[in-house]
C-alpha angles and dihedrals in degrees: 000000000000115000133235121285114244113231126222090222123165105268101266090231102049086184101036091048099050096043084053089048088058100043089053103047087059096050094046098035085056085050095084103052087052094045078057091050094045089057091062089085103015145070109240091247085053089048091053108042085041098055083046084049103053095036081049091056088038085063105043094095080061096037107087092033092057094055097079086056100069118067107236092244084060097055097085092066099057093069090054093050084049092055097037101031099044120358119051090029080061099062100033081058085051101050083037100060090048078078104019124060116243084254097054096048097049086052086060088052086078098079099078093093095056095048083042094063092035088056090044090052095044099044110004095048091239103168113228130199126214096259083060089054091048100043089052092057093044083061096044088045087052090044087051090049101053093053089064089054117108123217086245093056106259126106102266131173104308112280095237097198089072082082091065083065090037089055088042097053089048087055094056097049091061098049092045089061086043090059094051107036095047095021103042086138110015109113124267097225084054100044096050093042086052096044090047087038093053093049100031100082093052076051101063096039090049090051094040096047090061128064091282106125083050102054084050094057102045114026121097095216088038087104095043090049100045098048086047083052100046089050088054091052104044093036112027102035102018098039099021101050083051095062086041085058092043097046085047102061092049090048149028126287088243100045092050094053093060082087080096091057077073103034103075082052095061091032098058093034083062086043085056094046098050093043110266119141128226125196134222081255097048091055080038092059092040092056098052091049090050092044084051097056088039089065090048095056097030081062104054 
């Protein structure tokens, strides 16, 4: 059975919606910088099931009076929106930013709105125009480039750990057209506890099953990182994904993933502050992805 379209509808709060993009975009685009500080004293795959694992303890309270709100033969997907939605995107942004700066990474970011319209139009029958279809290769073209570009400016060999954020946003995409296609009335606060809730455990046993007790015990930046990471966790993933669901529900899903048009700008305004450097190419590159996901949404 085929299932039903997703509409690209105003959002039915116009003020509500635009004060939770902002928010958001502040809390997220501030997620990078604190994913690099996190790495100081932990392994990527730490930084990730760590930041799962405090968002997931964050969420218990919420946890056993959520249950009732989702239908039982909704329940297999929850597990899914946790993986894909939190999890595994978690970790990908971690190992990424070993390779990648905070701003950079937070730039790519940007790409959830176009693999958000590409996964409406393959499996949620989303039409799309042809100034959808050229803005998403402008902003293809804009991602590729960016991965060309060298640290000291120039076009090098391919960074191949753009294609961890590349593989995240993806992810997300399909998690975002899951919400709102299984979860159009089921409360924010319980999606995202069950979904938490659904992935949290995997977390813990992942990160306690690594050298994690001992590297915060001995090493000297072990305070710094896991307070950055803990922040990440009850703020950026608990708190944040609680005002996505609920912006979700009262928008599109592509509405709701233009988040990421604000995001870069907070990222690499962190990245200034804490001393990366950007080139002409790198803000080049930015520009041409924005512009991309402008069109898509411009189009519809």
């Amino acid at each position: 059975m085929r299932q039903k379209i997703l509409k690209n509808e105003p959002p039915k709060n116009f003020a509500l919606a635009w004060i939770l993009l902002a928010i958001l975009a502040l809390i997220w685009g501030s997620s990078f910088i604190l994913i690099k500080k996190g790495l100081g004293a932990f392994t990527p795959l730490q930084v990730g099931t760590a930041r799962i694992s405090f968002a997931f303890i964050a969420m218990i309270p919420y946890t056993l009076k959520s249950i009732r709100e989702v239908p039982k033969e909704k329940w297999k997907i929850i597990p899914l929106i946790g993986l894909l939605g939190s999890l595994i995107p978690a970790i990908f942004f971690a190992f990424a930013e070993t390779e990648l700066s905070s701003s950079l990474t937070g730039i790519l970011n940007a790409l959830t709105p176009i693999f958000t319209l590409i996964i409406s139009a393959l499996f949620f029958f989303h039409k799309t125009r042809t100034m959808q279809i050229i803005g998403l290769l402008l902003a293809f073209i804009g991602s590729i480039g960016l991965s060309f570009v060298s640290d000291t400016g120039g076009l090098g060999n391919m960074n191949f750990y753009v294609w961890f954020v590349v593989a995240a946003t993806m992810m997300y995409a399909v998690s975002i057209n899951l919400v709102k296609s299984n979860f159009p009335d089921t409360g924010a606060v319980a999606l995202t506890a069950l979904a938490l809730f659904s992935v949290g455990p995997i977390a813990l046993i992942i990160l306690f099953s690594t050298d994690f007790i001992s590297r915060v015990v001995n090493s000297p930046q072990a305070i710094e990182s896991l307070i950055c990471i803990a922040i990440l966790g009850v703020i950026g993933t608990a708190f944040a994904l609680i005002l996505y669901n609920k912006l979700l529900q009262l928008s599109t899903p592509v509405f709701t993933s233009s988040v990421t048009y604000l995001i870069p700008f907070v990222a690499v305004l962190w990245g200034l502050i804490d001393g990366e450097k950007l080139q002409l190419l790198h803000y080049a590159g930015m520009i041409i992805v924005i512009a991309g996901i402008y069109i898509v949404n411009r189009s519809k």
